[in-house]
C-alpha positions in Angstrom: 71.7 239.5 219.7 72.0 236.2 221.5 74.3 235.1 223.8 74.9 231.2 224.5 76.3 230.4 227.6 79.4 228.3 227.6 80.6 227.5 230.7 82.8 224.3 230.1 85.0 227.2 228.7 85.6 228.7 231.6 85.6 225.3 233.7 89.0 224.3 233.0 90.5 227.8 234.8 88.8 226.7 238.5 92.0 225.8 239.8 93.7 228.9 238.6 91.3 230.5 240.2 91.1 229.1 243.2 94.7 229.8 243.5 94.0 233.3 242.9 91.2 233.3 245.9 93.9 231.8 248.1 96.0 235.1 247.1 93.2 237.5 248.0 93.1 235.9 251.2 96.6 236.1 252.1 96.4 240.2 251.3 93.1 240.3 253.7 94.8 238.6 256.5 98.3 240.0 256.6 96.5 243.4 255.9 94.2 243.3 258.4 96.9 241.6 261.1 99.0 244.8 260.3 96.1 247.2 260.8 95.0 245.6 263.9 98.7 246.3 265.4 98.6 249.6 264.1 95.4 250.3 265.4 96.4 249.2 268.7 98.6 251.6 269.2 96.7 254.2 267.9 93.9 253.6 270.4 96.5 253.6 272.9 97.5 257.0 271.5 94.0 258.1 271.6 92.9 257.1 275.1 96.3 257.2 277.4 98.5 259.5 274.8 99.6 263.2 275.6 98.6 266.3 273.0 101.2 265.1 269.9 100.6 261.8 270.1 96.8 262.6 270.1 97.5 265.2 267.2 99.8 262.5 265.1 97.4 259.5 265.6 93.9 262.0 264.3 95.9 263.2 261.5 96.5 259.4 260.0 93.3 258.8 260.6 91.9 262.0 258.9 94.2 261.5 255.8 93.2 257.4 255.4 89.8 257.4 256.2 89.1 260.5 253.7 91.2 259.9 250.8 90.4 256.7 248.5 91.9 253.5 249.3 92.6 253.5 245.6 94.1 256.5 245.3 96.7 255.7 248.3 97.8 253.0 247.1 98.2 254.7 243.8 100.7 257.1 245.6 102.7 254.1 247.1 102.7 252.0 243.6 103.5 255.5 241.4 104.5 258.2 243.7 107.0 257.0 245.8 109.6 256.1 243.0 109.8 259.1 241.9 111.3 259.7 245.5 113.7 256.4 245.0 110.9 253.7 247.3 109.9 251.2 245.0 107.6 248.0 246.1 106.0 245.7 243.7 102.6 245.4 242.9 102.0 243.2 245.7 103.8 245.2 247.9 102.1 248.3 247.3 98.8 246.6 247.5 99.9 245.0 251.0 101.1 248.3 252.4 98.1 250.4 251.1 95.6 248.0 252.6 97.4 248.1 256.2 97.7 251.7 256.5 94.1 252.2 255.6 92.9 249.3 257.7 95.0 250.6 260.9 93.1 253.9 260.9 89.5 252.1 260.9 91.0 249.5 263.1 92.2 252.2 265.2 89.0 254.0 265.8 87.0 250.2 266.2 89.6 249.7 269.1 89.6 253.1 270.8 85.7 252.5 271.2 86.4 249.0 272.9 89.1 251.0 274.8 86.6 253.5 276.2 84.2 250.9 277.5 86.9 249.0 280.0 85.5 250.7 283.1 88.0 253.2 285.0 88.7 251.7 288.1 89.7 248.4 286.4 92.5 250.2 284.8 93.1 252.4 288.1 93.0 249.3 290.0 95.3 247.9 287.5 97.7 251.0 287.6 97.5 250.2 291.7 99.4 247.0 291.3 101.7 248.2 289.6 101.1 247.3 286.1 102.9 249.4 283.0 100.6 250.5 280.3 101.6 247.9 278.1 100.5 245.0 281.1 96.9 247.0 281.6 96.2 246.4 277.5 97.1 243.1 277.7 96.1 241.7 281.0 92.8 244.3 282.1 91.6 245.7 278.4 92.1 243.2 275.6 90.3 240.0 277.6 87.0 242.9 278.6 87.0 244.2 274.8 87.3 241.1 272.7 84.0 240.2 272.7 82.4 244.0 272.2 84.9 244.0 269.3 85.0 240.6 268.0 81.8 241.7 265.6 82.8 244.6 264.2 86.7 243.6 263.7 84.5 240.2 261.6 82.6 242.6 259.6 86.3 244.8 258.7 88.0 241.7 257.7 84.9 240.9 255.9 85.0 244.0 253.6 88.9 244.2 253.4 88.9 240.8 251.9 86.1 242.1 249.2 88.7 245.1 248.7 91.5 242.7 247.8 90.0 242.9 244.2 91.5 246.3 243.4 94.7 244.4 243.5 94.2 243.6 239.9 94.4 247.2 238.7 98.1 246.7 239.8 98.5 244.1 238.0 98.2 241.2 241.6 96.8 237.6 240.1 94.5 237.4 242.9 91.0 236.3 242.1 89.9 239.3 240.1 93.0 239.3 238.4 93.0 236.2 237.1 89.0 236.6 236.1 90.8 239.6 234.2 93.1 236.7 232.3 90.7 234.1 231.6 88.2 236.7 230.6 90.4 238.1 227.9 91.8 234.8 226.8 88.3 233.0 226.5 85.9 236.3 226.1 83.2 234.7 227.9 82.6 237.6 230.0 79.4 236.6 231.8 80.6 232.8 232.3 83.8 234.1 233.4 82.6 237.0 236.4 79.6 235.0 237.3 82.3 232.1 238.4 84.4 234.5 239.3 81.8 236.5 242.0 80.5 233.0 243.4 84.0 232.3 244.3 83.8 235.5 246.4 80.3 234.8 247.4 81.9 230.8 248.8 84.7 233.4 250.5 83.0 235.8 252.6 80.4 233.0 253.5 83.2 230.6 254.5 84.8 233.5 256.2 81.6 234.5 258.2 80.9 231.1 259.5 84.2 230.5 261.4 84.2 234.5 262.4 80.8 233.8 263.8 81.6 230.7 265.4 84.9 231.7 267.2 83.3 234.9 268.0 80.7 232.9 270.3 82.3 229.7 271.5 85.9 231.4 272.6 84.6 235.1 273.0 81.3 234.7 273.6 80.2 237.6 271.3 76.7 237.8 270.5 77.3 237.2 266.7 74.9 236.0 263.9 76.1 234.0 261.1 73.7 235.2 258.7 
């Protein structure tokens, strides 16, 4: 059977998909903004905590980074009304994201945490500084550019994962692929648009990662 390609059918919904990119972004970047604060403190937890807080901090990460990302937020969108919590789609999709980015995040940090050298943070601890003034002032500047890298390539892949968003019904870019898909039917017009727009994305998204990563952190970073 052949198939014609039709494109100036699917043309017409680039704006509406666009604005569905834009939304995709804004779940990457508040999710990952969460998980980075989250896995601050867990790294903190992890390298200057006592037993509990040790204990606490592994078991999050055991549960998130071994269960399905899909299958948590599941729980938060289905689960927790049952129990009277209920979030919207968006919500859900937000606060799934951030929980399961904070336990990557955390372990990404506690490695940068373990490479600050100990009699920087002893020498630190000397002057007087709290614990909060030695992440701030003696770890974050000596670990942002060992981290810068691999924190890129997390937002990189968190802002792919933004497209399970449309399961719950989010019009982010998938979603909206999902509408014009089953309004026009041109499947292959319609996903081949729709995975260029993600290709533009993550390529946009590398460039000025790579770029900030070596001009204000000088990390050693390639763009491609």
């Amino acid at each position: 059977m052949s198939y014609t390609l039709q494109f100036g059918q699917v043309t017409e919904y680039l704006p509406y998909m666009a604005g569905g990119a834009w939304i995709s972004l804004q779940i990457a970047f508040l999710a990952f903004c969460g998980g980075m604060v989250i896995g601050m403190f867990g790294a903190m937890a992890k390298t200057f905590g006592g037993p509990i807080s040790r204990g606490v901090t592994n078991s999050y990460i055991v549960f998130f980074m071994n269960t399905p990302q899909l299958v948590q937020i599941f729980f938060i969108y289905f689960a927790l009304p049952d129990a009277g919590i209920l979030f919207t789609s968006y919500e859900a999709v937000l606060i799934g994201m951030t929980l399961n980015a904070g336990a990557y995040l955390t372990e990404i940090q506690r490695a940068g945490f373990e490479s600050v050298h100990r009699n920087e943070m002893e020498a630190a601890e000397t002057l007087g500084m709290s614990l909060i003034q030695r992440v701030r002032y003696v770890v974050m500047p000596h670990i942002a550019r060992v981290l810068f890298p691999p924190l890129s390539n997390q937002y990189i892949l968190m802002t792919l994962g933004t497209s399970m968003a449309a399961i719950f019904g989010v019009e982010e870019l998938t979603g909206r692929a999902f509408n014009i898909n089953a309004e026009t039917f041109r499947s292959i017009e319609v996903f081949s648009i729709t995975a260029g727009f993600y290709i533009v994305l993550t390529v946009a998204a590398t460039s000025i990662l790579g770029l900030a990563g070596r001009y204000l952190f000088r990390a050693k970073m390639r763009l491609f």
